[in-house]
MDTraj code that builds the backbone (N, CA, C; nanometers):
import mdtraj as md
import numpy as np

residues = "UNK UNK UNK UNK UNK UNK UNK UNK UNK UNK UNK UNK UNK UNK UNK UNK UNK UNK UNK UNK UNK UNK UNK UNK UNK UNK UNK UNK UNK UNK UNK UNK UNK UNK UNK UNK UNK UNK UNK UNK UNK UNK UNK UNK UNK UNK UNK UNK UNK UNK UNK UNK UNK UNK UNK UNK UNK UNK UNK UNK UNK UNK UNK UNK UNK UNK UNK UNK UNK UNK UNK UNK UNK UNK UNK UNK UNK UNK UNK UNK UNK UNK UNK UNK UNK UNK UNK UNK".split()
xyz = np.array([
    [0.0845, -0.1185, 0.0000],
    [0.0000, 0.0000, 0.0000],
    [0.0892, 0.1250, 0.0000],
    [0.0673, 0.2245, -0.0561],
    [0.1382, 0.3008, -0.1055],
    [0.0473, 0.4644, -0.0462],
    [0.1254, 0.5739, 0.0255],
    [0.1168, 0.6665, 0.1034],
    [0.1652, 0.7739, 0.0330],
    [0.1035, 0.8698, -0.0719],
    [0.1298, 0.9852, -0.1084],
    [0.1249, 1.1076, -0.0746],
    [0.0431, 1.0794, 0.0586],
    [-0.0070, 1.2561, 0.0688],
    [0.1268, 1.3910, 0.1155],
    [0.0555, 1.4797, 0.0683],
    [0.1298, 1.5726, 0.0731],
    [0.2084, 1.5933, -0.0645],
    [0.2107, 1.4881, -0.1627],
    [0.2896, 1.4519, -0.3111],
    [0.2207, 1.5297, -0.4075],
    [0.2602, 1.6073, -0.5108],
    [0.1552, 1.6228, -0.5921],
    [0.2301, 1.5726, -0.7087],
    [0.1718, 1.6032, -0.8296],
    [0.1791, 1.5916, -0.9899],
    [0.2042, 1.7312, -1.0069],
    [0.3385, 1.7724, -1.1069],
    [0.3511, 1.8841, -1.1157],
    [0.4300, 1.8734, -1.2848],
    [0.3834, 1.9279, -1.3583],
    [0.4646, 1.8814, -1.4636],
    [0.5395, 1.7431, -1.4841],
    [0.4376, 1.6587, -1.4876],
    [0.4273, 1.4997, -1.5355],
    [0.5129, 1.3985, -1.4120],
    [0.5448, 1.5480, -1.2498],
    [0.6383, 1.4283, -1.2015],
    [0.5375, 1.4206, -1.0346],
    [0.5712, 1.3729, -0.9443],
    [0.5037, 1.3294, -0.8604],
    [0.6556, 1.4532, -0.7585],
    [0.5989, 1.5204, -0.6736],
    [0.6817, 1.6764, -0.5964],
    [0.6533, 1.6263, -0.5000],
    [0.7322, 1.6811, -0.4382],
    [0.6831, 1.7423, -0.2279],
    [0.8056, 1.8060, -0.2603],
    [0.7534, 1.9106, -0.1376],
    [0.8925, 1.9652, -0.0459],
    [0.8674, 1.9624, 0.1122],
    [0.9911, 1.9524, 0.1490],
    [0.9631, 1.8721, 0.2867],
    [1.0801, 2.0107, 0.4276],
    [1.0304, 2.0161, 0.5148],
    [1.0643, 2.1330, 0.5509],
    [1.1396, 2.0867, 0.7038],
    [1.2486, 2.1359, 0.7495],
    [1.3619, 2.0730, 0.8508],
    [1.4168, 2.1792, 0.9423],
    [1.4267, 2.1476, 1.0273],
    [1.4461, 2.2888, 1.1448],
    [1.5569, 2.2781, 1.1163],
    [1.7024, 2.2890, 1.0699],
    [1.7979, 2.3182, 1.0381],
    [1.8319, 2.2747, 0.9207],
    [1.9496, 2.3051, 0.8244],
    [2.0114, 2.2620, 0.7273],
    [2.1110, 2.1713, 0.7301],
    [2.1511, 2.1191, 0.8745],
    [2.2051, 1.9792, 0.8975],
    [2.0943, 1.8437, 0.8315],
    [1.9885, 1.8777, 0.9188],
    [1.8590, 1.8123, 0.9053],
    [1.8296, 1.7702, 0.7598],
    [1.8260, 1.9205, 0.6809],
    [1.7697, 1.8904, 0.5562],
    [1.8923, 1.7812, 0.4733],
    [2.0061, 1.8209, 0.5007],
    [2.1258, 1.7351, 0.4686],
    [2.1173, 1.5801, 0.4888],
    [2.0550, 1.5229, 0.6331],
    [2.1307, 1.4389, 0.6532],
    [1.9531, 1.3623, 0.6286],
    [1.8614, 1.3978, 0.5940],
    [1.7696, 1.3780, 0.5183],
    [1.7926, 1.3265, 0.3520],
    [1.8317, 1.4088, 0.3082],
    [1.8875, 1.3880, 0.1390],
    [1.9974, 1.2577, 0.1926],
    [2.0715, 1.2354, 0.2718],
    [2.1670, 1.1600, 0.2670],
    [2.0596, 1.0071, 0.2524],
    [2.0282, 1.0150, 0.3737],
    [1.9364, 0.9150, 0.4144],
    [1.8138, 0.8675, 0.2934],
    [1.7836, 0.9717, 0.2276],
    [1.6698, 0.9434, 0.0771],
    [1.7779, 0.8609, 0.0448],
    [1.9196, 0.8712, -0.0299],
    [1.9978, 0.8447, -0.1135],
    [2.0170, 0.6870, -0.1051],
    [2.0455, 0.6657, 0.0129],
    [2.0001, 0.4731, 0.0514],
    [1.8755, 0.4099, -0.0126],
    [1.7642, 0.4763, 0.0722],
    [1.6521, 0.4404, 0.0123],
    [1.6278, 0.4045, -0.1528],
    [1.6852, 0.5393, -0.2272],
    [1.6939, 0.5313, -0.3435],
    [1.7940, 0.4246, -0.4307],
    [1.8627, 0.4278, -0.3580],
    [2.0059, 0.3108, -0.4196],
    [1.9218, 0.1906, -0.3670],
    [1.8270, 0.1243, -0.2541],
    [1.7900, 0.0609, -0.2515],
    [1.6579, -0.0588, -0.3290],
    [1.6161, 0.0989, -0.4104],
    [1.4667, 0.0618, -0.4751],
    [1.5592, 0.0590, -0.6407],
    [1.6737, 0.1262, -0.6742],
    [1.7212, 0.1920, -0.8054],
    [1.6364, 0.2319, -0.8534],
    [1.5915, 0.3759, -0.8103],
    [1.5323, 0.4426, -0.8475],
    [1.5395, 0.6335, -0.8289],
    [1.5715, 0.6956, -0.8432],
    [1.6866, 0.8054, -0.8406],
    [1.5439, 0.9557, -0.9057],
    [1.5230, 0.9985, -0.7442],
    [1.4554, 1.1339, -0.7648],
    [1.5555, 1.2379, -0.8038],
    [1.5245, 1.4131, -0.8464],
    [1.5697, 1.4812, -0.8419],
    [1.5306, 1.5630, -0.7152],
    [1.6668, 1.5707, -0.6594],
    [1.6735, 1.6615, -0.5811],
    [1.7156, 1.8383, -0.5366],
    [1.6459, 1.8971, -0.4690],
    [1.6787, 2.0092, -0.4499],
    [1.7084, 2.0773, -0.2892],
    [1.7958, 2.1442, -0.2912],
    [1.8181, 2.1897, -0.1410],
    [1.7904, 2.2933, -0.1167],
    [1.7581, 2.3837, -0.0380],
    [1.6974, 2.5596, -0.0039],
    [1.7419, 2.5438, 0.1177],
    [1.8549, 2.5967, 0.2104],
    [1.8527, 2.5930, 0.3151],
    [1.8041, 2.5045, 0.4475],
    [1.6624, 2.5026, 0.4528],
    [1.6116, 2.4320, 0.5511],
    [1.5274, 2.3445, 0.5071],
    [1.5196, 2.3470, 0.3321],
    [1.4058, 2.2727, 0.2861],
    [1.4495, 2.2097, 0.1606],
    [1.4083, 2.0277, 0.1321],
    [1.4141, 1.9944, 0.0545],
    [1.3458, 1.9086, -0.0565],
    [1.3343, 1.9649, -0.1793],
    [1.2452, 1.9404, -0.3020],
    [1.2834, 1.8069, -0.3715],
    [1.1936, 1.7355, -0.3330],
    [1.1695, 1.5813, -0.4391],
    [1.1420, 1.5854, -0.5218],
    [1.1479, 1.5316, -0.6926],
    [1.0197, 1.5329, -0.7804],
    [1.1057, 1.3644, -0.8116],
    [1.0088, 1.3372, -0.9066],
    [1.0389, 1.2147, -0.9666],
    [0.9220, 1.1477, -1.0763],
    [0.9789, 1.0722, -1.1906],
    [0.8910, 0.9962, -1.2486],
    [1.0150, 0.8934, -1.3106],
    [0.9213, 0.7768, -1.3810],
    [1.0380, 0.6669, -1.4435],
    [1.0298, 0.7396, -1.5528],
    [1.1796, 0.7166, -1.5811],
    [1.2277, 0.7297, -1.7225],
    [1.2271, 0.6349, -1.8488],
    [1.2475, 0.5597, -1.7530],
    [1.2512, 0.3951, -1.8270],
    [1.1238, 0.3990, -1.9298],
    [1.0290, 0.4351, -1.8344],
    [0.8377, 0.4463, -1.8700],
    [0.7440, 0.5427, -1.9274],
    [0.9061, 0.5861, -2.0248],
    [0.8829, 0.7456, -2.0893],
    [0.8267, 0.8911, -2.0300],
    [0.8820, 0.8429, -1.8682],
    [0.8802, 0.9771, -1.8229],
    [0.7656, 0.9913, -1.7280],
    [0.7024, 0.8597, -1.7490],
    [0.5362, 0.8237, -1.6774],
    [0.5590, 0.8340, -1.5248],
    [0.4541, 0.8634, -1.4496],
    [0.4568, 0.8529, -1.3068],
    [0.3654, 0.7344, -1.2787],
    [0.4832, 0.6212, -1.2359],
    [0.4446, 0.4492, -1.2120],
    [0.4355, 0.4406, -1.0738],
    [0.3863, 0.2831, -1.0428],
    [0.3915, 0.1961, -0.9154],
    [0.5273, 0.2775, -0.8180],
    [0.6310, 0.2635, -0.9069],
    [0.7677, 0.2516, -0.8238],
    [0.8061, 0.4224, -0.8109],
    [0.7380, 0.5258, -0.8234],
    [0.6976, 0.6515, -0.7939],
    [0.6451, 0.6603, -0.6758],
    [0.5253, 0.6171, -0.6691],
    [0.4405, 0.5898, -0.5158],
    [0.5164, 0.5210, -0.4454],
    [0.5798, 0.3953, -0.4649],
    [0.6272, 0.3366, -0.3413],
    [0.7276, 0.4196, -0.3136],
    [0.8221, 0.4753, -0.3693],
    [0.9579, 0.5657, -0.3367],
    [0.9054, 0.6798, -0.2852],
    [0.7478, 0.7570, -0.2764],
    [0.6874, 0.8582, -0.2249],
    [0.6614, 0.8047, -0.0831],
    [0.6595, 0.6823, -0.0971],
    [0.5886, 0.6407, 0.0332],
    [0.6758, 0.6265, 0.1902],
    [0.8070, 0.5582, 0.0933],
    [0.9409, 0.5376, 0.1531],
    [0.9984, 0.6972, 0.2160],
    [0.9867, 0.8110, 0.1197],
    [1.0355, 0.9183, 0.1630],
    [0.9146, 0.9764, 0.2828],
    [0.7902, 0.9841, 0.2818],
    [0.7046, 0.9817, 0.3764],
    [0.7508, 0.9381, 0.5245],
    [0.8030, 0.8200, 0.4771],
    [0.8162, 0.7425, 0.6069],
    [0.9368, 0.8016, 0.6479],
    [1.0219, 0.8145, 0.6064],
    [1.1393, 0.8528, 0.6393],
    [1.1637, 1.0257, 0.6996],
    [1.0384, 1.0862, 0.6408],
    [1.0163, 1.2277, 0.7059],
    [0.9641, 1.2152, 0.8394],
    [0.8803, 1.1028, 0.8723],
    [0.8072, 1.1304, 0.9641],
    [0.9297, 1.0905, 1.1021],
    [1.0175, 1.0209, 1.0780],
    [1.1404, 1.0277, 1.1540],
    [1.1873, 1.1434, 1.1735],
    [1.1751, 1.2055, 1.1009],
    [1.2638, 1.3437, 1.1596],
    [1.1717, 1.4546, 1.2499],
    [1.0187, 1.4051, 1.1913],
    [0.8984, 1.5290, 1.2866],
    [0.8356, 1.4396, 1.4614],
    [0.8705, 1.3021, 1.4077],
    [0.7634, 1.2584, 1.5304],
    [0.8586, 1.3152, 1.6212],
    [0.8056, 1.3069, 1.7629],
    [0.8512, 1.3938, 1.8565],
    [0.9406, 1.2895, 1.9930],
    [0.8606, 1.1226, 1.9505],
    [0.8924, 1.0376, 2.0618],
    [1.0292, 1.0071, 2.0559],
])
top = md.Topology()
chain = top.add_chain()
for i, resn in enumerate(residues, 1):
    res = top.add_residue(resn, chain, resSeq=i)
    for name in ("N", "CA", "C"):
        top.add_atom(name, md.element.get_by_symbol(name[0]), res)
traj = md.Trajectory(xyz[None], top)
């Protein structure tokens, strides 16, 4: 099952931007996507702004289509945000 919210469609790719009380944070966030991603081989574009950082993604392979393995890698980064906000 696959967890998008907060994701949109923005010019054919599936976005978020995801927002980090420091720029260590947003860093060691992108680091941490980068596993994930080497794990699924599947490789978003990324962007950094200081405290905030921009996902997009679609397969290429699939002429650029936003597939299955879009959502699950949305879902994976979801999960992986919510590590950095839950509070416990």
């Amino acid at each position: 099952m696959t967890n998008t919210d907060k994701w949109n469609e923005e010019g054919g790719k599936l976005v978020r931007t995801f927002a980090f009380e420091s720029y260590i944070e947003a860093i060691r966030f992108v680091y941490l996507s980068a596993g994930i991603s080497e794990s699924l081989e599947h490789h978003p574009e990324i962007f950094v702004d200081y405290t905030s950082v921009t996902l997009s993604m679609h397969t290429k392979d699939e002429d650029g289509a936003i597939t299955d393995l879009d959502h699950k890698l949305a879902t994976e980064f979801n999960e992986l945000y919510g590590d950095f906000t839950d509070p416990s």
